[in-house]
LOFI-779231 format. One record per residue (C-alpha): residue in one letter; residue number from 1; x negated, y negated, z. Coordinates in steps of 0.02 Angstrom, whole numbers. Layout:
   type   seq       xx       yy       zz
      a   NUM        X        Y        Z
...
//
This chain:
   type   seq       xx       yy       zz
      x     1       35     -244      943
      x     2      205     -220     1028
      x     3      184      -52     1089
      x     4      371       27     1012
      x     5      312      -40      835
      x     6      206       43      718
      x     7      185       57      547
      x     8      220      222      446
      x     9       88      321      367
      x    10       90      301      191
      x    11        0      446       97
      x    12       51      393      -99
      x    13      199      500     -120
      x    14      371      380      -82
      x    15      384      217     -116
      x    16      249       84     -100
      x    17      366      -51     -116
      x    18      441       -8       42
      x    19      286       16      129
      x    20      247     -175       90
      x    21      412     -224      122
      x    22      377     -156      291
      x    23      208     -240      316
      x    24      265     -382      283
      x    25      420     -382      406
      x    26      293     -302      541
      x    27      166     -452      514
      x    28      294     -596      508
      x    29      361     -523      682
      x    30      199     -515      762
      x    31      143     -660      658
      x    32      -17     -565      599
      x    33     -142     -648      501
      x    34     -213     -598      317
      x    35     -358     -498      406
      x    36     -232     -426      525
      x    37     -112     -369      396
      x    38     -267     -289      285
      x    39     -347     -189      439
      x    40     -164     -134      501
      x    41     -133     -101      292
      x    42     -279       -5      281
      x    43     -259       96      451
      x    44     -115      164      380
      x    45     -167      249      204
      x    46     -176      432      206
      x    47     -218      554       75
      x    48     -229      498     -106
      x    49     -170      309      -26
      x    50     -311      324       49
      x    51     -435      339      -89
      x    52     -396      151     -115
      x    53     -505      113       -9
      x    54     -654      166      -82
      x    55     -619       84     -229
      x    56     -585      -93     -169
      x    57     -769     -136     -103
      x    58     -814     -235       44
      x    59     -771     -427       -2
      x    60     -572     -342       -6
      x    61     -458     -450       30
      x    62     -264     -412       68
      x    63     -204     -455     -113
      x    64     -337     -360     -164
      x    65     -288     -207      -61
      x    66      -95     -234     -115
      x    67     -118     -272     -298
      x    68     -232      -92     -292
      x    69      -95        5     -221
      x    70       35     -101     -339
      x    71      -66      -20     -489
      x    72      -99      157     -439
      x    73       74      202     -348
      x    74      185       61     -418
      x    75      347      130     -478
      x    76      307      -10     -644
      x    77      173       91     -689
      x    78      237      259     -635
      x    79      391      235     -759
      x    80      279      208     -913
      x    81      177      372     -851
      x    82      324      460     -843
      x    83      388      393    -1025
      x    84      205      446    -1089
      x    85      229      612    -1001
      x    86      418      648    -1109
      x    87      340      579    -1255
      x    88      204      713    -1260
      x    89      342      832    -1248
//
């Protein structure tokens, strides 16, 4: 890895799409492969991100770990939370 480039942590909390957005800029500039992408992916889950990983078993593969993360922080998801949430009100 180019040593001025790293990934940021991602802990759950701001916006996943970015964080994938940013992945995938990171891996087309140093041209990383699927496994590359999911091992630097998973390196950088903190906290409730992190969690993911328990969940996604050992056969994981990158789409797996995305489409995961897509469904538990997704802003798709968080919006009809949220609408559930006021509804309850």
């Amino acid at each position: 890895m180019h040593p001025l480039i790293k990934l940021q942590a991602y802990d759950g909390s701001g916006s996943q799409e970015t964080v994938l957005m940013n992945v995938r800029c990171m891996a087309a500039y140093l041209r990383w492969d699927k496994e590359d992408i999911f091992h630097h992916l998973c390196t950088s889950l903190e906290g409730a991100a992190a969690q993911v990983l328990w969940d996604i078993g050992p056969r994981a593969t990158t789409a797996d770990l995305i489409c995961l993360l897509q469904t538990k922080f997704g802003t798709q998801l968080q919006a009809e939370r949220f609408k559930a949430e006021l509804c309850a009100r």
